[in-house]
C-alpha positions as CSV (number, residue, x, y, z in Angstrom):
1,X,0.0,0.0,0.0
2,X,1.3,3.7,-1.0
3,X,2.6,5.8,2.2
4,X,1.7,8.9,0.3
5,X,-1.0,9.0,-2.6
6,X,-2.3,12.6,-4.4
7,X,-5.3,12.5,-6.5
8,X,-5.8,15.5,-9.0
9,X,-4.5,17.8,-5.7
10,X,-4.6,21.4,-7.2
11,X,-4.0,24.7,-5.1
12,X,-4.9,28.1,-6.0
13,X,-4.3,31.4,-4.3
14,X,-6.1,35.2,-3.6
15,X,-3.4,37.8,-4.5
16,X,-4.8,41.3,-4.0
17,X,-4.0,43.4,-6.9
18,X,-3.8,47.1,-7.5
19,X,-2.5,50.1,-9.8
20,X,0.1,52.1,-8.6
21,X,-0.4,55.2,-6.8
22,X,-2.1,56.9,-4.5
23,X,-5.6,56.6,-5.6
24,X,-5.4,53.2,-6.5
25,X,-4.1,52.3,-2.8
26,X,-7.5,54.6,-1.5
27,X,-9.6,52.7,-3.5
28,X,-8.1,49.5,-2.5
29,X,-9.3,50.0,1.3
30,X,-13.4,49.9,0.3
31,X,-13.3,48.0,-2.9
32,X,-10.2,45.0,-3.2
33,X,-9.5,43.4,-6.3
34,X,-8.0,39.9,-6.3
35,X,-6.1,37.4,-8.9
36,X,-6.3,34.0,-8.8
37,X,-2.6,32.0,-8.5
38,X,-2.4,28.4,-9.0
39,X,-0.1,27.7,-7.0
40,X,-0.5,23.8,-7.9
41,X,-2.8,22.3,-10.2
42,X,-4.2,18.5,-11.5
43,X,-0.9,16.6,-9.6
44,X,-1.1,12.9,-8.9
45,X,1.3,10.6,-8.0
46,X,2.2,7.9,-5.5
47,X,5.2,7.2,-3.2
48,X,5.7,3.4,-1.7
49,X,7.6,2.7,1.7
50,X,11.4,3.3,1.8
51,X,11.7,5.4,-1.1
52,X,13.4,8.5,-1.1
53,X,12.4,11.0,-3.7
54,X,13.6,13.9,-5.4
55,X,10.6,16.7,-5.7
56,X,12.0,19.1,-8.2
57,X,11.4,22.0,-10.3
58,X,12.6,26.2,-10.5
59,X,11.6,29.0,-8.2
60,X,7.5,29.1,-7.9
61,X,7.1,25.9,-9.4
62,X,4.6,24.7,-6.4
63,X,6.9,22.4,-4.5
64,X,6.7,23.5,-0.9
65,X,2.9,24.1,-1.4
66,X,3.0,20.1,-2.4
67,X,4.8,19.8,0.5
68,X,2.8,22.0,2.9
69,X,-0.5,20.3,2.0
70,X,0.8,16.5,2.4
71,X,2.5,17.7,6.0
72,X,-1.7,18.7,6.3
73,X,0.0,23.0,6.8
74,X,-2.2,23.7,3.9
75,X,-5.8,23.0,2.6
76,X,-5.8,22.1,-1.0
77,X,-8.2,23.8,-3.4
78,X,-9.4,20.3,-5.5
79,X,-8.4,16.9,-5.5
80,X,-7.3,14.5,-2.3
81,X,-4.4,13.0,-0.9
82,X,-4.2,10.1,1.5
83,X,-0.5,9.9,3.9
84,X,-0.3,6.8,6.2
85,X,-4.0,6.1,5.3
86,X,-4.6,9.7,6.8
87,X,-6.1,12.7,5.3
88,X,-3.5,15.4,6.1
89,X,-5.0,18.6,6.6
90,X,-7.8,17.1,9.1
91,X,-4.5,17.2,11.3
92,X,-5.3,13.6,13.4
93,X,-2.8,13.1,16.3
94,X,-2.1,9.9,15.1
95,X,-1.0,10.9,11.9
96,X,1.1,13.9,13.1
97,X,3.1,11.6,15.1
98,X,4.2,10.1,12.2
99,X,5.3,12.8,9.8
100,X,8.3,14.9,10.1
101,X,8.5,18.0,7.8
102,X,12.0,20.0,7.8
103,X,12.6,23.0,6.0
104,X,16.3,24.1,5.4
105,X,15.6,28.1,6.3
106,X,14.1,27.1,9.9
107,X,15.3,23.9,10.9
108,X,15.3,23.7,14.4
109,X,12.1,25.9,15.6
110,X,12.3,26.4,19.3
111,X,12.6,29.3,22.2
112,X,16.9,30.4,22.0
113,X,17.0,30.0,25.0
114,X,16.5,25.7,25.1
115,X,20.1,23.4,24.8
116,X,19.6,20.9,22.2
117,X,19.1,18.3,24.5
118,X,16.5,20.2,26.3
119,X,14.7,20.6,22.6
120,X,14.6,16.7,22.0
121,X,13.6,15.9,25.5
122,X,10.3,18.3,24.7
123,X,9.6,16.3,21.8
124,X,9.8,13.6,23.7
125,X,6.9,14.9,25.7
126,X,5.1,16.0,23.0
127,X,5.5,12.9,20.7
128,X,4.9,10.3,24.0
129,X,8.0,8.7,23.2
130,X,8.9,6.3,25.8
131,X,12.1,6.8,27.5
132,X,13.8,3.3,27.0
133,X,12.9,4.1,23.2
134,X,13.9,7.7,23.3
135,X,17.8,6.5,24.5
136,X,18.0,4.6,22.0
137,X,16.8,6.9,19.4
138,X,19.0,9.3,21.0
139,X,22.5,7.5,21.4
140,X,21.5,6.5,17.1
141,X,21.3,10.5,15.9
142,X,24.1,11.6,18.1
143,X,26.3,9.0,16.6
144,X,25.0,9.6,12.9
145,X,24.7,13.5,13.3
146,X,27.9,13.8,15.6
147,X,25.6,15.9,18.4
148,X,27.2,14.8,20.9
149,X,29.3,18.3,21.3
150,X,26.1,20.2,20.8
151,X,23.5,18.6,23.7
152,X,24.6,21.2,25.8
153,X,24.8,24.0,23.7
154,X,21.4,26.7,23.1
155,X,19.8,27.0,19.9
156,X,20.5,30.7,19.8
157,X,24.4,29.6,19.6
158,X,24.2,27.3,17.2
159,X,25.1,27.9,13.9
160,X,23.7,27.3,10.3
161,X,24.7,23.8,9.9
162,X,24.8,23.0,13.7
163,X,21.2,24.1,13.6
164,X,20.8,21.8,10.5
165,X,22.0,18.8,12.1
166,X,19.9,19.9,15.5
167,X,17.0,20.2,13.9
168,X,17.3,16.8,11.7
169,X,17.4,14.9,15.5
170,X,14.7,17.5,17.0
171,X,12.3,15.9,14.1
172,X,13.3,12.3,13.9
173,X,13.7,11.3,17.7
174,X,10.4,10.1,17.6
175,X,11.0,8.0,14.1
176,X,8.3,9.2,11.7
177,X,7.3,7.1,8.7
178,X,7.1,9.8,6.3
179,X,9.8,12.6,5.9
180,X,9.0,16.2,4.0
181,X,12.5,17.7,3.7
182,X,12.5,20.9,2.1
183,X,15.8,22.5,0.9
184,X,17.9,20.5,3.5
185,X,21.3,21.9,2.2
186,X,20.2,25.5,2.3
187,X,23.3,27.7,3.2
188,X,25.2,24.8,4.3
189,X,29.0,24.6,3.5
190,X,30.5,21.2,2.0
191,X,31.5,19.1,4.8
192,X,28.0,19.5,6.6
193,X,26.0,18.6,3.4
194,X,28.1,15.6,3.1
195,X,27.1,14.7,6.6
196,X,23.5,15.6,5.7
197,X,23.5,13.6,2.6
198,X,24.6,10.8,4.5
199,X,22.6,11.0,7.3
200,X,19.2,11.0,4.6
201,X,20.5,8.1,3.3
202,X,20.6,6.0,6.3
203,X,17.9,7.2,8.1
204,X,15.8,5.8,4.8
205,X,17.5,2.3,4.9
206,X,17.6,1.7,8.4
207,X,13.9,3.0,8.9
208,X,12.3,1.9,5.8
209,X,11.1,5.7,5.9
210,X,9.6,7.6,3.3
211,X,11.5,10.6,2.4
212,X,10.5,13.3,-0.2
213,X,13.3,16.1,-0.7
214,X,13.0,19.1,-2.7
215,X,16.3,21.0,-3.1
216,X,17.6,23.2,-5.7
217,X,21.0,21.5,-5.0
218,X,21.3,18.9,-7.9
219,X,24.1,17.1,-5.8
220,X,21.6,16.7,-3.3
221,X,18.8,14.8,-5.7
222,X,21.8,13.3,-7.7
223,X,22.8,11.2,-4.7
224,X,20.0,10.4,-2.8
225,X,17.3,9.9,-5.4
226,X,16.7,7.2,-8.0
227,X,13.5,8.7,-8.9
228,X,12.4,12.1,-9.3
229,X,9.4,14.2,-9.8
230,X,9.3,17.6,-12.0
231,X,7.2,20.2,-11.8
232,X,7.0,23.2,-13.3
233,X,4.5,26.0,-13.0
234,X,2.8,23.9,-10.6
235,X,2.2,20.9,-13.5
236,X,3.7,17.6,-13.2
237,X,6.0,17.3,-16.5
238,X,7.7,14.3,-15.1
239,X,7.7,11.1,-12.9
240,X,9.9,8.4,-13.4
241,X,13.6,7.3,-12.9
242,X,16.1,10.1,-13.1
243,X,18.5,8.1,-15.4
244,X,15.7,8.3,-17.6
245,X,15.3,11.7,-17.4
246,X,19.0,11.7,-18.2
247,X,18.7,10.1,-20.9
248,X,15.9,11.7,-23.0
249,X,16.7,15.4,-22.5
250,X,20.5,14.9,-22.6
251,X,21.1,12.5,-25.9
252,X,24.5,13.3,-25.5
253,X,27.8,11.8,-23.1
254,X,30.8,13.6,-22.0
255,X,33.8,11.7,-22.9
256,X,36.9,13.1,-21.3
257,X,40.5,12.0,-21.8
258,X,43.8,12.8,-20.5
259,X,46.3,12.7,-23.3
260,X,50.2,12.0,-22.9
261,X,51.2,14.0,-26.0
262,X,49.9,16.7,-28.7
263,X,47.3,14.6,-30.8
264,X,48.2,14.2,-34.4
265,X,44.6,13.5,-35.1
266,X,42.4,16.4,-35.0
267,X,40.0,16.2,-31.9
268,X,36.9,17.7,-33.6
269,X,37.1,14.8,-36.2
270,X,36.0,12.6,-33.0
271,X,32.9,14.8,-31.8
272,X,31.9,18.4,-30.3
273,X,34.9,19.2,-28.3
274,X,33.4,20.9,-25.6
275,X,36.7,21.5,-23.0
276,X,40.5,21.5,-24.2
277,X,42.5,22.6,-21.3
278,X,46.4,21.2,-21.9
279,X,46.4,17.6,-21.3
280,X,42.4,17.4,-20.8
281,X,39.8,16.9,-23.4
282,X,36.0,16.7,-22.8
283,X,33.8,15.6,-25.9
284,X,30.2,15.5,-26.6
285,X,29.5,12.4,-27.8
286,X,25.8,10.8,-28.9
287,X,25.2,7.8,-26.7
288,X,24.3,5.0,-29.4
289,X,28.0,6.1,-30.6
290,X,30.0,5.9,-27.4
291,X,30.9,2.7,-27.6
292,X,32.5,2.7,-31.5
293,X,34.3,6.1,-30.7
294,X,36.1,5.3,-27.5
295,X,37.3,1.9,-29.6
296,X,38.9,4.8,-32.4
297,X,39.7,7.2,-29.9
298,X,42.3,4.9,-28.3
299,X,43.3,3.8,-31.1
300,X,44.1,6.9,-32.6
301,X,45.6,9.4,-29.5
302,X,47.9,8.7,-26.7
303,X,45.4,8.7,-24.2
304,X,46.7,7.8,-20.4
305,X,42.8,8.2,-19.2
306,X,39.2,8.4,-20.4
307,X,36.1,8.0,-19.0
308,X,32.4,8.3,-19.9
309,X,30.3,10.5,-17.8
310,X,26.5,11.8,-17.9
311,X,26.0,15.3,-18.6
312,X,25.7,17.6,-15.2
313,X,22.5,16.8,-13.8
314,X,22.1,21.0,-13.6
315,X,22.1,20.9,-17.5
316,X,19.4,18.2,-17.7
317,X,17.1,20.0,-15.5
318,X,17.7,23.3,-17.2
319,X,16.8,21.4,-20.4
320,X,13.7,19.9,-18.7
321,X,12.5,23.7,-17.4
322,X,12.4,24.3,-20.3
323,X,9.5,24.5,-22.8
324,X,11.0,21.2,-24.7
325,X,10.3,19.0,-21.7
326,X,6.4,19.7,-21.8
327,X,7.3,18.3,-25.5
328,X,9.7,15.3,-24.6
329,X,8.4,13.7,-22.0
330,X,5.4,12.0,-20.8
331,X,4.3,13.0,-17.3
332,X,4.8,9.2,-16.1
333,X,7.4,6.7,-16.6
């Protein structure tokens, strides 16, 4: 049975609008004007147990409304959703107690003045989680999040990626099945995403959790997620495996190659030359023709490396914002 299942969910919006100036703004206090914004509209898909998913899609596409109405934060104009067998903006106990949603600009959302450990011992209050339990959740995130140096320490002191790595225990000490992470990597520098990364990762294999992720960090979707979900002005344009999105709106490879000399062949013969910096050369190859042209490229150059590489995954989904993605792809794969 699906974790997380939305039916035809759409969302729209009242944005008051007005003319400039003076008399406009009078007029706005006795007669207001509004625009409708769909903020989502018609998306359906379905997420099992244990998968971790990558939520995509540019600035004001609709993914932390998505996100907003499955955590039950928002009502949803049309359509239905079902989390956990649960209807999520009727708000049960029971089915709070089993979500988590985390957002990457507010991550650990409690008074300054708390220590981290006083934080996660109020959830434990909140949540009912019993104390023989709550240990042994505990002693788990401190050894995956390395906490241990923080229990004492107050939020207010924290910072950005301390309060990341807070916040990711402060939501999970009670084990939710279903995880909403929005923008996790926000802000962070490169050896706390790596722990974050990580951390995602485990938590979904050693829970059997269901994560969705929305981040406009590729790296972050790259690694984590074998499937994906686009959306783009608040339509799905795409649902399906991520190597397959790869593969349709990228019909190219990069082939790059480390050569021990000066060629005497001439590199464009071979495909688009896309880098040449000294010894390093990057090619754009078609796929169906990567296997015959590495066979003549090593025959022909004195090459001490090459390997075969996808396209940057930013590329691909700058491709699939696009309008040709609308054209190349069906909605479902």
């Amino acid at each position: 049975m699906a974790r997380i299942q939305a039916e035809h969910l759409s969302v729209t919006f009242r944005a008051p609008v007005r003319e400039a100036g003076l008399r406009a703004a009078l007029g706005s206090l006795v007669r207001r004007r509004y625009r409708a914004v769909e903020a989502v509209r018609d998306v359906s898909f379905e997420l099992q147990p244990g998968e971790l998913v990558g939520f995509i899609g540019p600035n004001g596409a609709g993914k932390s409304t998505m996100l907003k109405v499955l955590a039950g934060v928002l009502h949803p104009t049309a359509g239905s959703a079902s989390v956990l067998g649960f209807t999520p903006w009727q708000r049960d106990q029971r089915f709070l107690r089993q979500i988590a949603l985390v957002r990457g600009s507010r991550p650990l959302a409690v008074p300054p003045e708390l220590t981290v450990l006083d934080a996660l011992r109020f959830q434990q209050l909140i949540y009912a989680v019993p104390e023989q339990q709550f240990r042994r959740n505990l002693a788990e995130l401190v050894e995956l999040l390395s906490l241990d140096p923080l229990l004492e320490r107050q939020a207010r002191g924290l910072s950005l990626g301390e309060k990341m790595r807070a916040g990711l225990a402060w939501s999970l000490i009670y084990r939710p099945a279903v995880l909403f992470l929005d923008e996790p990597t926000i802000g962070l520098d490169v050896g706390v995403v790596t722990v974050i990364r990580r951390f995602i990762a485990d938590y979904c294999r050693q829970t059997g959790a269901t994560v969705l992720l929305t981040s406009h960090a590729m790296a972050d979707v790259e690694q984590l997620c074998r499937r994906v979900i686009l959306i783009d002005h608040g339509r799905l344009v795409f649902d399906g495996k991520l190597a397959v999105l790869s593969e349709r709106l990228a019909p190219h490879k990069l082939v790059s190659l480390t050569l021990a000399g000066v060629p005497a062949a001439n590199l464009a013969s071979f495909g688009e030359v896309v880098e040449h910096d000294g010894a390093l050369v990057r090619l754009s190859v078609p796929r169906g023709d990567v296997a015959a042209l590495t066979a003549r490229l090593l025959a022909a150059l004195p090459i001490t490396d090459l390997t075969v590489a996808e396209p940057a995954l930013e590329q691909v989904i700058g491709t699939a914002y696009g309008g040709r993605a609308r054209e190349s792809l069906p909605s479902k794969e």
